[in-house]
C-alpha positions as CSV (number, residue, x, y, z in Angstrom):
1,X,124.8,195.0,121.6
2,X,121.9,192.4,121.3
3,X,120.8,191.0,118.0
4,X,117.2,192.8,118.9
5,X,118.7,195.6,119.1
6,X,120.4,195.8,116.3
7,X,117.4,194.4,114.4
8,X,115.5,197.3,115.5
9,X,118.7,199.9,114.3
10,X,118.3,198.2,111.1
11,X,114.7,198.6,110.8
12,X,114.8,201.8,111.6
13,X,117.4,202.6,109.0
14,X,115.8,200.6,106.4
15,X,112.1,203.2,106.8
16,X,114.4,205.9,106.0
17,X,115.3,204.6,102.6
18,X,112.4,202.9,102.1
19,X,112.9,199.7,102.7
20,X,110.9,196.9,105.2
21,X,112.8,194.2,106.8
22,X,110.7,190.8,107.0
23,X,112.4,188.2,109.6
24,X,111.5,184.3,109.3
25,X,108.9,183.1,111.4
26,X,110.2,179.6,111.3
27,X,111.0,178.0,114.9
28,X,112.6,174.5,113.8
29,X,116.3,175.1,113.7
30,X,117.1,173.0,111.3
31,X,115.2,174.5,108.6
32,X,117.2,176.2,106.0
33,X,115.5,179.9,106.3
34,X,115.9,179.5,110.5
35,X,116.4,183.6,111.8
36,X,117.1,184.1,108.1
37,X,115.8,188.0,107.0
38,X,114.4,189.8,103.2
39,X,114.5,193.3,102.5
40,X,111.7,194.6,100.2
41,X,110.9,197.9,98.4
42,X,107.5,199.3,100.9
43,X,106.3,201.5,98.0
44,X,106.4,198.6,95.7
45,X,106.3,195.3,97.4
46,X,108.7,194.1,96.0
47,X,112.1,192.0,97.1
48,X,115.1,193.8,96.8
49,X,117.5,191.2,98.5
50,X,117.0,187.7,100.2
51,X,114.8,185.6,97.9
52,X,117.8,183.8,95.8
53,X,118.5,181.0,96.8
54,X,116.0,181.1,98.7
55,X,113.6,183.3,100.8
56,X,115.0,184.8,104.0
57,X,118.3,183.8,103.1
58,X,119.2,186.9,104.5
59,X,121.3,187.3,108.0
60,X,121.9,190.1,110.0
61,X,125.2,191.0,108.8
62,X,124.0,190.6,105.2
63,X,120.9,193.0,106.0
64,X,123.7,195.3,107.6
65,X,125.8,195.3,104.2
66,X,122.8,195.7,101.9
67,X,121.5,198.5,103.3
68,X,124.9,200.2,103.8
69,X,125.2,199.6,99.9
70,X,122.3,201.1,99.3
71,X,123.2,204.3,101.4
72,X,126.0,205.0,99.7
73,X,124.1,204.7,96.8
74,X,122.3,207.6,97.4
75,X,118.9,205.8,98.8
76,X,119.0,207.7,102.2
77,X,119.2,211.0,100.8
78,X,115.5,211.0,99.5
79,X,113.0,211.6,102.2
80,X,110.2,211.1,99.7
81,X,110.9,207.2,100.0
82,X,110.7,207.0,103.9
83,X,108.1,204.7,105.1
């Protein structure tokens, strides 16, 4: 599968719970947030994972695991929060 679409899958799984994912804009590879991803709360605006260390320190497999540990959580269970 390609990374865009999984990056949609995710996205779309992320609105169900909530959640917005926000990619890096940055075209120089060598910069340190390069294809690097955040996850933030769409009701609040607020980050829930990939500012520390620093923003977009995210990658796609990290975005995967977040928002699997958030399912299990109970996050996808509310349809209040979809976006």
């Amino acid at each position: 599968m390609s990374l865009a679409r999984i990056e949609a899958r995710l996205r779309r799984i992320a609105r169900t719970m909530g959640f917005l994912i926000q990619k890096s804009r940055r075209r120089n590879p060598n910069a340190a947030d390069y294809q690097g991803y955040f996850i933030y709360d769409g009701w609040t605006n607020t980050v829930i994972r990939g500012d520390s260390p620093f923003t977009y320190s995210l990658d796609i497999d990290d975005v995967a695991a977040v928002l699997e540990e958030y399912r299990q959580a109970g996050w996808a269970d509310d349809p209040a929060r979809a976006l």
